[in-house]
C-alpha angles and dihedrals in degrees: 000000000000119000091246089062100045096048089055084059097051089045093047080043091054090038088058095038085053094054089049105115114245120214110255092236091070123070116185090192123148113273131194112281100161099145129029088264097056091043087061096038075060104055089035094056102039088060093047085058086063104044082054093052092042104114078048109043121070113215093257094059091042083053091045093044088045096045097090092024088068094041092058098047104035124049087222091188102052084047094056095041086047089056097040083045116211105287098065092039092065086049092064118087115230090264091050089049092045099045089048096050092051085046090053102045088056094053102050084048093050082045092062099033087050092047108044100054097134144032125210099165109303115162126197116226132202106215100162147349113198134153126253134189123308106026088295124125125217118217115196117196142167140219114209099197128206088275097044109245120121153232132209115231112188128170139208109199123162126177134272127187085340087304112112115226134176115254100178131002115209111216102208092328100317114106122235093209092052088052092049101046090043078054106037098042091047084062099042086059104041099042113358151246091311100052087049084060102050085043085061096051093043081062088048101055087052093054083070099059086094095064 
């Protein structure tokens, strides 16, 4: 399938997410994210909201409730240059980079919308906000699930245009970009752009199997 035609199917996909009714009882409205904390209160909260709502809410209105929030709260298109890395960025033409970065954006929306179906009690916790190399801030954090156990939660977020973003998120101490760049350049070396793509989708399509 050429890339003309299958950006015309993520852009149909997105027209179709975004007509999708809201309840009444979510509002995904801009809150204030001033600092690097805030921007993370945001996120975390926002995701708690949906937990809450999840015996109400279908996939397709936690992806359409989580779409801005995530705009707001991740730069999509430095993670995805950072995991490509810059030689195999160069290598993409502007309709490749611009079909990968929109790929991408839906899947780290459908990760979330997929993941975070129910809530039982979990509670996000701030532990920390310090500043790293290179003008970036690090945000650690903490769930306490139902059982009590507990997940570390810590952000890398740096500034564009004023705005913070989050530019990485540490599970426990592994880092999901490193994760991501180790897997989609393996691909991109072994069978191509177009396989990277199809493997994103695939992602995609499991994060519905929590409808």
């Amino acid at each position: 399938m050429k890339v003309k035609q299958i950006l015309k199917l993520v852009g149909w996909y997105l027209i179709l997410v975004m007509l999708l009714p809201i309840p009444t009882a979510l509002s995904s409205s801009n809150a204030e994210i001033g600092n690097p904390e805030q921007v993370v209160v945001y996120l975390q909260s926002s995701l708690l909201d949906v937990m809450r709502e999840g015996e109400k809410l279908s996939y397709d209105e936690r992806f359409k409730y989580l779409q801005p929030v995530i705009d707001q709260t991740h730069d999509i298109d430095l993670i995805i240059k950072t995991i490509l890395g810059a030689t195999y960025w160069s290598q993409l033409d502007n309709a490749q980079q611009d079909l990968i970065v929109e790929t991408f954006r839906q899947l780290s929306i459908a990760t979330y919308a997929g993941r975070f179906v129910q809530h039982e009690g979990e509670q996000f916790q701030i532990i920390e906000q310090r500043a790293l190399p290179r003008d970036q801030v690090l945000v650690r954090s903490k769930l306490t699930k139902s059982d009590g156990g507990t997940v570390n939660f810590d952000y890398v977020l740096h500034q564009v245009a004023g705005d913070w973003r989050i530019v990485n998120i540490l599970f426990d101490g592994v880092s999901d970009l490193a994760i991501k760049r180790g897997e989609y350049r393996a691909i991109l070396q072994r069978d191509g752009f177009q396989a990277l793509i199809e493997m994103l989708k695939e992602k995609i399509a499991l994060t519905r199997q929590n409808p």
